[in-house]
N, C-alpha and C positions, 0 to 999 in steps of 0.2 A: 517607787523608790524616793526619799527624802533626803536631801542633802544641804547640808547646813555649810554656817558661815569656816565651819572648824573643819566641813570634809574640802573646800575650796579655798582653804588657806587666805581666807579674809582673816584680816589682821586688822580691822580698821575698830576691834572693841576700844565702847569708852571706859575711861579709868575712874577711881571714889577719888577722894582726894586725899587719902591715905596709897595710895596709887595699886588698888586692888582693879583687877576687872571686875567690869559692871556687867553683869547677864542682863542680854536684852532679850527681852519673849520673839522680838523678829528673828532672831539666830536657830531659832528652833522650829521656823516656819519651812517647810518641806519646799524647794522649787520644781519636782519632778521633771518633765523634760524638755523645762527652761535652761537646763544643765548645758545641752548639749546646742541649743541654737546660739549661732553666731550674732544673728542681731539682738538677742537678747544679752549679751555679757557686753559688744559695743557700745549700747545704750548705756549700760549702767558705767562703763569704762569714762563715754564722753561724759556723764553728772557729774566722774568723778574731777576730771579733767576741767570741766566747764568752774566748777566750784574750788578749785586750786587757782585757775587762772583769774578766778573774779577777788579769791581773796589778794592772789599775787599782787594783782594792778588794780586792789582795791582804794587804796591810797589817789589815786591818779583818776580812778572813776571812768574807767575804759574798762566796755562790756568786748568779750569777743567777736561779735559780728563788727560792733565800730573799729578794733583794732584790724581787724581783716581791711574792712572801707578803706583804711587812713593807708593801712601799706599798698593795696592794689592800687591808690590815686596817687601815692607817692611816687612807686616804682612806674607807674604810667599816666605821668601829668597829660591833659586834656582828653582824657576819655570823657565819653558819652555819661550819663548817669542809665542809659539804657545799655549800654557794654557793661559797667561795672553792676547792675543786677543781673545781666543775663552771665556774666563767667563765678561769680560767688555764687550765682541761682538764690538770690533774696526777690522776691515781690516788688512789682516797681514801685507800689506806694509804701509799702514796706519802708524799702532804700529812701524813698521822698523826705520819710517822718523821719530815718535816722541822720542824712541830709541835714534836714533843716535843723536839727540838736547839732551836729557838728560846727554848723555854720555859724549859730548862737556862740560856741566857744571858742569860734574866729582859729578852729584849726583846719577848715574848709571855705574855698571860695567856688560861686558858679562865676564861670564866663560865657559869655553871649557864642555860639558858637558861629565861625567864621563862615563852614560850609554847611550849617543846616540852621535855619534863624529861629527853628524849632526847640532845638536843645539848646544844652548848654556842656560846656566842658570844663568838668572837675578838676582842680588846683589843690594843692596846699599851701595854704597860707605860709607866713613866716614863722608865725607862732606852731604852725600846723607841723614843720618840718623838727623845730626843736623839741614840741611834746612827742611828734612818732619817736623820734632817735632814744629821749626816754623809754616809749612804751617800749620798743625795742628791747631793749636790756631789760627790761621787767618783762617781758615774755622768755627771754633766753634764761632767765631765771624760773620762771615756772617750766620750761623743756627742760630744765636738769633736775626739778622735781619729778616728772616724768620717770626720767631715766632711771630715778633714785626709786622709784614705785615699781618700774616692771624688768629697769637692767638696760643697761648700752647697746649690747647686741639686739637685743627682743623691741626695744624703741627701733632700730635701724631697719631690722626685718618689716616690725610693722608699720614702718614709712614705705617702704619699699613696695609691699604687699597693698595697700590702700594709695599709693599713685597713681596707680590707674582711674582712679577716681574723683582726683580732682581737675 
């Protein structure tokens, strides 16, 4: 069974610039029963999501693993940098590399930590706190792109439905 962009109410055709749809050859490529897996429609859901949000806060140059970083050290100034990769579940050297780029834009600070002379604990800077409250509001503007893609109710459900999971 083949099912195309027009049996799953993808809407996302490009337009001529006489504003005709443009037939793409991918529209007519069969998914068979990719249809019906769940991780296969989230996946394509998060690119679509992932690529909304990079264009949102593209002005600003905040990827969304950095915006995740900046509000979890916000909302819990001196954590570990080993707490904030083990609850986002980022890789430690991962979080290291995206670290040290925050740090360069002076909207992250490490401090020496008090009770383990091993780590450090994560700040936000001064500058760190006025760009999050930006990125802020350019993320609640991509959540209402969201909304506007799949509906206020069906966002709610699927916050609800995918909590268990973070």
């Amino acid at each position: 069974m083949r099912t195309t962009s027009r049996e799953t109410g993808d809407s996302s055709r490009k337009r001529a610039g006489n504003g005709a749809a443009v037939r793409d050859v991918a529209d007519d490529i069969g998914l068979d029963a990719l249809v019906g897996h769940a991780g296969y429609a989230v996946r394509r859901f998060q690119i679509w999501i992932f690529q909304d949000f990079i264009k949102t806060l593209g002005a600003v140059d905040i990827r969304p693993t950095q915006y995740s970083v900046l509000t979890v050290i916000g909302a819990n100034p001196g954590l570990s940098q080993m707490a904030v990769a083990k609850r986002l579940g980022i890789e430690r050297a991962r979080l290291v590399h995206l670290l040290d780029s925050l740090e360069q834009r002076k909207y992250v600070k490490r401090v020496k930590s008090k009770a383990d002379r091993r780590s450090h604990a994560l700040h936000l800077t001064a500058h760190g706190e006025t760009a999050l409250a930006k990125f802020k509001r350019l993320a609640a503007e991509h959540e209402r792109h969201v909304e506007d893609k799949i509906g206020k109710e069906n966002r709610e459900q699927l916050l609800r439905i995918l909590a268990g999971f973070t």
